[in-house]
C-alpha positions as CSV (number, residue, x, y, z in Angstrom):
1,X,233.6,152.3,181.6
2,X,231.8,154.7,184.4
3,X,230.4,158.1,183.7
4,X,233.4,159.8,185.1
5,X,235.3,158.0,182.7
6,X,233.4,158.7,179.8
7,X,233.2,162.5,180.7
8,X,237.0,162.3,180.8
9,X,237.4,161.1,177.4
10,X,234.6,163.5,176.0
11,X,236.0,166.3,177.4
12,X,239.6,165.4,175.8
13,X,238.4,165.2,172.6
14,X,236.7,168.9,172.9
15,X,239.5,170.5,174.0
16,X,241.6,168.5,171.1
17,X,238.7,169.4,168.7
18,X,238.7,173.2,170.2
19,X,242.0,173.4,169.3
20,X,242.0,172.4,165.7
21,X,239.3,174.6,165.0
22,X,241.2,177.6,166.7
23,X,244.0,176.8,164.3
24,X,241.8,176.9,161.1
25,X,239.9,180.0,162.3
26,X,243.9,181.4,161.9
27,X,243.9,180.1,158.5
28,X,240.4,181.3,157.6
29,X,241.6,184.7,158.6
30,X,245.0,184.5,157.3
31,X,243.3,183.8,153.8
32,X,240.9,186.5,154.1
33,X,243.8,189.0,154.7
34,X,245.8,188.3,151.6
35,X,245.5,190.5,148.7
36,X,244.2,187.4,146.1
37,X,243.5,184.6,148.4
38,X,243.0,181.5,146.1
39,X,239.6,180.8,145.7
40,X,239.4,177.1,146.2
41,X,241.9,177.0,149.5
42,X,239.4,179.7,151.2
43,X,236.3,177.7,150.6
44,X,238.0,174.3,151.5
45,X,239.2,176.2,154.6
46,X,236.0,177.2,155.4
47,X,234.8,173.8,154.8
48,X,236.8,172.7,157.1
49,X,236.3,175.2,160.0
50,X,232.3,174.8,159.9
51,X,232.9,170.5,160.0
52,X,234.8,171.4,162.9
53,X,232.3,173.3,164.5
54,X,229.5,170.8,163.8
55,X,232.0,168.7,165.3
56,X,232.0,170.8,168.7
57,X,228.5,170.8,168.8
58,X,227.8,167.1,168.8
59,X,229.9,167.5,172.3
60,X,227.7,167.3,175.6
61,X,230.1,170.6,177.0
62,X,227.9,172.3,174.0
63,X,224.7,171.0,175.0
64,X,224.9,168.2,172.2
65,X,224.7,164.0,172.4
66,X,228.3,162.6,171.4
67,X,226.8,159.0,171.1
C-alpha cells in the first residue's frame, strides 16, 4: 500500500469518526437540556464523546500518529 493510499484510508476513517462524535455531541447536549437527565446516561455519554475525541486526535489530520 503507497502513501496516497494510506492517506486515503486515514482520512475516511476521520471523517467517519468526525461524524460519530458530532452525533454524541447532540446527545451530550440533548441530555444536558432535559429537566432530570439520568445521571448514569450523561456520564456514559460523556464517556463516550471524550473516547471519540481521543480518537480524533490519534489522526495525522490532527497532528497525531494513527500507527
Amino acid at each position: 500500500m503507497n502513501a496516497t493510499q494510506n492517506t486515503v484510508g486515514t482520512t475516511d476513517q476521520f471523517h467517519q469518526t468526525w461524524q460519530v462524535l458530532m452525533q454524541q455531541l447532540e446527545r451530550v447536549l440533548s441530555l444536558a437540556h432535559q429537566r432530570r437527565p439520568n445521571r448514569t446516561e450523561t456520564r456514559e455519554s460523556v464517556s463516550i464523546a471524550k473516547h471519540l475525541l481521543d480518537r480524533l486526535g490519534s489522526y495525522p489530520e490532527l497532528g497525531g500518529d494513527a500507527t
